[in-house]
C-alpha positions in Angstrom: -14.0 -60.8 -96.5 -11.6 -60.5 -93.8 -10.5 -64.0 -93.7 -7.7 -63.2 -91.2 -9.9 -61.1 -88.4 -12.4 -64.1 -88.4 -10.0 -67.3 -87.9 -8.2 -65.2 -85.3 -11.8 -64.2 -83.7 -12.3 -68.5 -83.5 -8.9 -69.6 -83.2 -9.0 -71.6 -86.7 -5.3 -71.0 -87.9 -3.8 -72.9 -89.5 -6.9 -75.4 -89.8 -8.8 -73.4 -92.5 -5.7 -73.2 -94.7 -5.3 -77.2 -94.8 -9.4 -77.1 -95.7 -8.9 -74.5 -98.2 -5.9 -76.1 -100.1 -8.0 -79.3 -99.8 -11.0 -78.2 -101.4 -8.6 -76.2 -104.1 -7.0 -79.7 -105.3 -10.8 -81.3 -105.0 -11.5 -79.0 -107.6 -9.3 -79.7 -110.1 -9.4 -83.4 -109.1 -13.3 -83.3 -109.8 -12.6 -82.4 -113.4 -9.8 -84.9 -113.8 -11.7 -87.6 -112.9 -14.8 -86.6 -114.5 -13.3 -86.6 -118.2 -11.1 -90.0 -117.0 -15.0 -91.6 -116.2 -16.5 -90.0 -119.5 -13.7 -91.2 -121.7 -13.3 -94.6 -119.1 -9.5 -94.0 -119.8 -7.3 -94.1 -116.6 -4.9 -90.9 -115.6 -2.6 -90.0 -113.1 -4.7 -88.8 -110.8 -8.4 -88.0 -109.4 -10.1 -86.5 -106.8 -8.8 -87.7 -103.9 -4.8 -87.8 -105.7 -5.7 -84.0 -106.7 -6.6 -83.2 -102.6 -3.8 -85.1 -101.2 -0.9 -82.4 -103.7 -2.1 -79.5 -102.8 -2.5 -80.6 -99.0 0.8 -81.2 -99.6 1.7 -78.2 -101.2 -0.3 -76.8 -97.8 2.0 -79.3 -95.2 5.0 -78.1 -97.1 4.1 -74.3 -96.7 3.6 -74.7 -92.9 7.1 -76.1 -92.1 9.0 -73.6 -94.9 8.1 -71.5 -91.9 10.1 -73.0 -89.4 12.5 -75.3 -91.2 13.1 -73.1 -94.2 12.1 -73.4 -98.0 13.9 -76.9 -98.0 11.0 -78.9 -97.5 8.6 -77.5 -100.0 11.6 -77.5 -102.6 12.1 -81.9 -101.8 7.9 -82.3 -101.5 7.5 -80.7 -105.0 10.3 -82.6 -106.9 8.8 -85.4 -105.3 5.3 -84.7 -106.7 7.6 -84.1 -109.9 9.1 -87.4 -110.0 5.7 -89.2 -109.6 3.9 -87.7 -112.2 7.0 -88.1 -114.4 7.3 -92.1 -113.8 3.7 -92.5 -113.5 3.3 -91.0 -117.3 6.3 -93.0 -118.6 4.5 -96.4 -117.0 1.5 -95.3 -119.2 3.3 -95.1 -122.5 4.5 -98.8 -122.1 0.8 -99.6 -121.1 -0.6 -98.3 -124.3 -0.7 -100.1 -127.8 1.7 -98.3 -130.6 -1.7 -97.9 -131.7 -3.3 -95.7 -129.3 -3.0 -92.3 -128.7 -0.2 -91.4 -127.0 -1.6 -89.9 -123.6 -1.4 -86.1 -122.5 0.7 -84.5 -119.8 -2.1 -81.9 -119.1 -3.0 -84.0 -115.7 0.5 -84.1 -114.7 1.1 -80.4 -115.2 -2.3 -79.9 -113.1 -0.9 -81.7 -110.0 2.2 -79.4 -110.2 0.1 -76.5 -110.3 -2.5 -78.3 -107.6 0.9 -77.9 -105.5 2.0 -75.0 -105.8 -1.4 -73.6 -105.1 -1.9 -75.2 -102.0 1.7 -73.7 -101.0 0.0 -70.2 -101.8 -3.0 -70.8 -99.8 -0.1 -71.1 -96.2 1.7 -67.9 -97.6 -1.3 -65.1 -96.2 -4.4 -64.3 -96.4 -4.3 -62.7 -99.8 -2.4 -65.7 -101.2 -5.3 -68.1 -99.9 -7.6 -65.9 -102.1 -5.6 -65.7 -105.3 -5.3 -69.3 -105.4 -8.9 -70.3 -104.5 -9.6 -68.1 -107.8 -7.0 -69.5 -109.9 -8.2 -72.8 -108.6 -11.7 -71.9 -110.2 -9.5 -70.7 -113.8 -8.2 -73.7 -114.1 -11.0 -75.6 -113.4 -13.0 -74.4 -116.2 -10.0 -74.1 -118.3 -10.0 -77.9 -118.3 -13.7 -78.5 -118.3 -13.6 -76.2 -121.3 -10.8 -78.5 -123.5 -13.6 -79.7 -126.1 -15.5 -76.6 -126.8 -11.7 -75.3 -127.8 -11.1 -77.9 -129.7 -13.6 -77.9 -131.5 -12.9 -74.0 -132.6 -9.2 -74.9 -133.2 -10.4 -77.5 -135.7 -12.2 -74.9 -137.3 -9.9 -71.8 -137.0 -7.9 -71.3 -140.2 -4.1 -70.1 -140.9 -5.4 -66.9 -141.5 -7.4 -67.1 -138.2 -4.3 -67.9 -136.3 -2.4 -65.1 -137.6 -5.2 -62.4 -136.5 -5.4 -63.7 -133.3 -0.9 -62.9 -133.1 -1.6 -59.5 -134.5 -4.1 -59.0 -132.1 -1.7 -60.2 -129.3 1.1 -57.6 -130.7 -2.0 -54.9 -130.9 -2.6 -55.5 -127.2 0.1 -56.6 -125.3 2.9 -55.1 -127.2 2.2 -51.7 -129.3 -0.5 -50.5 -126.4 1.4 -50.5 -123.4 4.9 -48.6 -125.5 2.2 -46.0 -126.8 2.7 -42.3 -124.7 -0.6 -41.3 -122.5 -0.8 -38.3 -123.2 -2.4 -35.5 -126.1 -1.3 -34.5 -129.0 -2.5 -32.2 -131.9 -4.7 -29.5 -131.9 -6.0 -29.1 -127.9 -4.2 -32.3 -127.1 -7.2 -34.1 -129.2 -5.3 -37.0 -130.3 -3.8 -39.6 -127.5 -2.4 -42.4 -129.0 -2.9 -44.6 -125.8 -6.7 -44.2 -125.8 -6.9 -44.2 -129.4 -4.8 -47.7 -129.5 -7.4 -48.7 -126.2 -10.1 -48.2 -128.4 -9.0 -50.0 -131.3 -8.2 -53.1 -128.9 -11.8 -52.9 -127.8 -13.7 -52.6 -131.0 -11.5 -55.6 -132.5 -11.9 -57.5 -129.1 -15.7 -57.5 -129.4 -15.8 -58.0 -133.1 -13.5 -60.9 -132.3 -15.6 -62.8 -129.3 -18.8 -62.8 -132.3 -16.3 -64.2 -134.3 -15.0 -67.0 -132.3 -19.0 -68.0 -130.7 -19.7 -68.4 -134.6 -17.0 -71.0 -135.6 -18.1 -72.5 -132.4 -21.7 -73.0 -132.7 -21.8 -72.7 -136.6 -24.0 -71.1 -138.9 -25.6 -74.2 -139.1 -27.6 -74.0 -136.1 -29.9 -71.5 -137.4 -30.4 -68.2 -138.8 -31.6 -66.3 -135.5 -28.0 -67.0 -133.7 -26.2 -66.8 -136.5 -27.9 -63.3 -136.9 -27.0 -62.1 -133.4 -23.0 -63.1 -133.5 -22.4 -61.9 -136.6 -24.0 -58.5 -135.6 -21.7 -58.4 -132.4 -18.9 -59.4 -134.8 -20.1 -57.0 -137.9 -23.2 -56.1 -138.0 -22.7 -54.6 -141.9 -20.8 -58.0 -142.8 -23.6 -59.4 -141.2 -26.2 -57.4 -143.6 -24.4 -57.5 -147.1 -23.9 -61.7 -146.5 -27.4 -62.6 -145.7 -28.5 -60.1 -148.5 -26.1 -61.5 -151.1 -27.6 -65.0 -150.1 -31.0 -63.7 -150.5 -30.6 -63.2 -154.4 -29.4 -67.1 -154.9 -31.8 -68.1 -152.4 -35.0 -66.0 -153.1 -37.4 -68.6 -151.0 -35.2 -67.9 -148.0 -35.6 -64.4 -148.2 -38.0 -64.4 -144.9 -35.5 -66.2 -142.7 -32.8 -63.9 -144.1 -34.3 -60.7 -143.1 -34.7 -61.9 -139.9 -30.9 -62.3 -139.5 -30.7 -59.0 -140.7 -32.9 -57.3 -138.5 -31.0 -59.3 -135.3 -27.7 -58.5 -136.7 -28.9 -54.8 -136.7 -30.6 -55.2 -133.5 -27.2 -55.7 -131.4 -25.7 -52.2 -132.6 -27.8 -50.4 -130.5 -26.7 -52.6 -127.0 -23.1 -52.3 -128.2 -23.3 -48.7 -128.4 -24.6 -48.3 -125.0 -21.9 -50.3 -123.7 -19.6 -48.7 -125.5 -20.9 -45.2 -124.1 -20.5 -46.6 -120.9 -16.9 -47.7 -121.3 -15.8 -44.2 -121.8 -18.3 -41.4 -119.9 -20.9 -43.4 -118.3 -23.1 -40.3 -117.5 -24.0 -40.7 -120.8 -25.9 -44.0 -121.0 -28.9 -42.8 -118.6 -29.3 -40.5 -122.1 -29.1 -42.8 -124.4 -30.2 -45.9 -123.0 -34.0 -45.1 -123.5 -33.8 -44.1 -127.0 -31.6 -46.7 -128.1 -33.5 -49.1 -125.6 -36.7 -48.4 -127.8 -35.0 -48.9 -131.1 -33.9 -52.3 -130.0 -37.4 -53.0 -129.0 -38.6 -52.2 -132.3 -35.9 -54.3 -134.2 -37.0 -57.0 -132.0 -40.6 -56.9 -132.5 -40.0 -56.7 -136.5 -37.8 -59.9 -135.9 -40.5 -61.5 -133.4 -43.2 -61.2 -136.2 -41.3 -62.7 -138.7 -40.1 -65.6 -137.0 -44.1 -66.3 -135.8 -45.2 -65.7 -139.6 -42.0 -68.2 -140.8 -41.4 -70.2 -137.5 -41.4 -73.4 -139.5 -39.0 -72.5 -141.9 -35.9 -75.1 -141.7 -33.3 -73.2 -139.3 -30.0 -74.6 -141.7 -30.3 -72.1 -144.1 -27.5 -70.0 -143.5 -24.5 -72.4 -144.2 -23.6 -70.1 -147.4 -23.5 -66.8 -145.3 -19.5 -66.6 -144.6 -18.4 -63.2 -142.7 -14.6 -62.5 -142.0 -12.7 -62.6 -139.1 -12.7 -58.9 -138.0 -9.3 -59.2 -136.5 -7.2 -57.9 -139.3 -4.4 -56.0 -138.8 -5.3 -53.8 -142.1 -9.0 -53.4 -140.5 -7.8 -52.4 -137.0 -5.3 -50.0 -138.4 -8.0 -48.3 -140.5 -10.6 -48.3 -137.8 -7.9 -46.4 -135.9 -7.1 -43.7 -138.6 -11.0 -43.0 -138.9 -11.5 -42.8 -135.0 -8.5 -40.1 -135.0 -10.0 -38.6 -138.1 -13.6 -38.6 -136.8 -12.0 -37.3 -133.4 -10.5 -34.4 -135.1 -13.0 -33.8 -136.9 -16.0 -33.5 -134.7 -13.4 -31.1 -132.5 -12.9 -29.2 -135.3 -17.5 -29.0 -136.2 -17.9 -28.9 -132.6 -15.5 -25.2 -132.3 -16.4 -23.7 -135.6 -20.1 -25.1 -136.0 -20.8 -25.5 -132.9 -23.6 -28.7 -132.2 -24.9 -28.4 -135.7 -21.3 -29.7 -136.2 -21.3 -32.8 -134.1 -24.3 -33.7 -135.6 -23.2 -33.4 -138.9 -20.1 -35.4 -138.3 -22.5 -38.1 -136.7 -24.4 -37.8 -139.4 -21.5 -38.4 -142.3 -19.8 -41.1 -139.7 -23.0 -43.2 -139.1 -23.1 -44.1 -142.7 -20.3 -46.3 -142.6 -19.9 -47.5 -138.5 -21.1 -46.4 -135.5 -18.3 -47.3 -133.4 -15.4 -44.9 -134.6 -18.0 -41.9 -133.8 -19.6 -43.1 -130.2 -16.1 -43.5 -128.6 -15.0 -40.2 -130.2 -18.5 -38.2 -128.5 -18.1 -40.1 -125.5 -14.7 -39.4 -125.4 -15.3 -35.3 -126.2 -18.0 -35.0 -123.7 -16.2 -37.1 -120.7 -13.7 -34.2 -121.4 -16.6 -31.7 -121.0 -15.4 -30.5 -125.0 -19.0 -30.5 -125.9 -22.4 -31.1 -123.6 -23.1 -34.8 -122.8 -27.0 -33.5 -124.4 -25.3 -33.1 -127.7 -23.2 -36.3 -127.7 -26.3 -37.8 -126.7 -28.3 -36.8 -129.4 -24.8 -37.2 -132.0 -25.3 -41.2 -131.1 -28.5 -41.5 -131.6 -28.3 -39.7 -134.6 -25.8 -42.1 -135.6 -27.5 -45.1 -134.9 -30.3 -43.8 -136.9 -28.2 -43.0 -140.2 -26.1 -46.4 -139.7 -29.5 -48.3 -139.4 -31.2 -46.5 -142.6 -27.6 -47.3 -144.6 -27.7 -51.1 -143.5 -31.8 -50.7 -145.1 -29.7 -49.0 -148.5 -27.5 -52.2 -148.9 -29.8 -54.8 -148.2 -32.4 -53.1 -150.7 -29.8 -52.9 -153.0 -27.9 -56.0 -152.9 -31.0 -58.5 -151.7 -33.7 -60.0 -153.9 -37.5 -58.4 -154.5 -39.1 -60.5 -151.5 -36.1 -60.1 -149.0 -36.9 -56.1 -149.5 -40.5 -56.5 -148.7 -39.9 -57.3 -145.1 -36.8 -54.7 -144.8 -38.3 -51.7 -146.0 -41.8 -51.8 -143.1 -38.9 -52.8 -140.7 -36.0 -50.5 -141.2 -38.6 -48.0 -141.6 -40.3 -48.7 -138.0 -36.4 -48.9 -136.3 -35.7 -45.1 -137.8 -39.3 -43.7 -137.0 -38.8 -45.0 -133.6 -35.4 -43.5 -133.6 -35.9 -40.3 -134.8 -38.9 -39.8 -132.4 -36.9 -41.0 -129.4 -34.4 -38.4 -130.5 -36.8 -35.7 -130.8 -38.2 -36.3 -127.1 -34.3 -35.8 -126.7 -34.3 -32.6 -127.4 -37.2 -31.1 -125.7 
């Protein structure tokens, strides 16, 4: 929205400034005072404290125009100085005994201030604060759901999430853009992109399942750890299944959910790189999910009142290792080469061959490497199409192999029908592919 061609059409500058930096410190000062009500503990500040700083912050921006930067320098050390003497005065108030109280309210107001000196700076500053108004907002209102991960993150946990930080914000952006190799196959950049991505996902699964917790129940827990690994996913509830044979039916169903999100991820993850591609796949791998869905929907109606805390034993990793990121991106450049390599010597028989060997072990390595070959127009998107489906299929059948193998006799009897149904569907879908 044009925010300058409108208050100039109806004359409203500076008026919708002051009512924007007000309703950016109301905002934050709703959240403030919210938690102080909930926890009936008294802060610094509230609602109308919060809308009084950053009209402040607005007041102080109007005469830096004028006067110089003078007076929002004195109105912000000011705002300083408060929230500095008003947090000493609460550590006298409070018993030895008590917790000692937080600056995060403080810090707020400074921020509270400086935002509504954004909002008088132009048009475009008025928007970028309004939005970081919004962050910060839920950034606060957000404090106990991360705490209550932080309680349950581990040392190791902690260290992933650095080595992901170096992976991302330090290795990626020193990494050249540009191909190397045979054909200028291998970038480093995109290859370093993609490894980001994958680990990023895996990641977000990881982090809603120390949040919510196994514990509250087998379906959810089936879903995240699919998004974070669906394979980890698949040999934990199997493993389970052999000390718990009577839990066997609600174990499958985790199974079959875990599986179930590899075929959404891969269409997202087509779409990421050569979106062209997903009005291919999106059918085929649409209908697979349906089918994984139905096989879950019937068990869960057949076992629906099964207790749904059955999962506390199923443990699966925090995909952020730096071991696991580095060997996911040797295999993608691997896989990359290679299908190059099938795809000019073999031609499609090639690709699908590749898919094929890849599939067995992850589907992710191989659907950014055929997206990635047909958004270069190296092979047809048809047969990068039908290499991701055909990948799918192979990865669905291999997650059938291990949970045969590794779960008890009754956890196979509902795996085998519904593995089977997933990779008829599949390979049908597939076949209308081709014709």
């Amino acid at each position: 929205m044009n925010f300058s061609g409108l208050t100039q059409a109806i004359d409203l500058e500076p008026w919708w400034r002051f009512g924007a930096a007000l309703l950016i410190g109301a905002l934050i000062g709703l959240e403030r005072e919210f938690k102080q009500q909930q926890s009936e503990v008294a802060d610094f500040a509230g609602l109308r404290t919060f809308s009084l700083i950053s009209l402040l912050g607005a007041i102080a921006g109007y005469l830096a125009r004028d006067v110089g930067i003078w007076p929002p320098i004195a109105a912000f050390v000011g705002v300083m100085l408060l929230a500095i003497a008003s947090h000493i005065a609460s550590l006298f108030r409070r018993r030895k005994s008590e917790r000692r109280p937080g600056t995060t309210t403080e810090v707020a107001s400074f921020i509270s201030f400086l935002l509504g000196w954004m909002v008088m700076a132009d048009t475009r500053g008025g928007q970028v604060a309004v939005g970081l108004a919004v962050v910060i907002a839920v950034l606060l209102a957000l404090k106990p759901m991360f705490s209550r991960i932080i309680e349950k993150m581990s040392k190791e946990d902690l260290y992933t999430i650095l080595q992901f930080g170096i992976l991302a914000a330090v290795i990626l952006p020193l990494l050249p853009n540009q191909g190397y190799g045979p054909g200028g196959i291998l970038n480093p950049f995109r290859i370093w992109l993609f490894l980001v991505f994958i680990s990023g996902i895996g990641f977000i699964g990881y982090v809603l399942m120390k949040w919510i917790g196994p514990e509250k129940g087998v379906g959810i827990t089936g879903i995240l750890g699919g998004l974070a690994s669906s394979t980890a996913a698949t040999v934990g509830f199997a493993g389970q299944s052999r000390q718990e044979p009577r839990l066997s039916d609600m174990l499958a169903l985790g199974i079959l959910l875990a599986s179930a999100v590899m075929f959404p991820r891969q269409i997202v993850l087509a779409l990421v790189v050569f979106p062209p591609l997903v009005r291919l796949i999106a059918i085929p791998l649409g209908l697979m999910l349906v089918a994984a869905l139905v096989a879950a929907l019937w068990l869960w109606r057949r076992h629906r009142r099964k207790e749904e805390d059955e999962t506390q034993g199923v443990q699966i990793e925090n995909p952020l290792k730096l071991r696991t990121a580095l060997t996911f991106a040797v295999i993608y450049a691997i896989v990359l080469i290679a299908a190059n390599y099938a795809q000019q010597h073999l031609g499609s028989a090639g690709v699908y061959l590749i898919s094929f060997i890849a599939g067995i072990t992850d589907v992710n390595a191989i659907t950014l490497t055929i997206s990635d070959l047909a958004r270069n127009a190296t092979i047809p998107a048809q047969v990068a199409a039908l290499g991701i489906l055909i990948s799918g299929i192979t990865n669905t059948a291999s997650k059938g192999v291990i949970a045969y193998s590794l779960g008890s006799p009754e956890l196979r009897k509902h795996i085998v029908p519904a593995f089977g149904l997933i990779v008829v569907v599949g390979i049908a879908a597939s076949l209308l592919l081709l014709l």
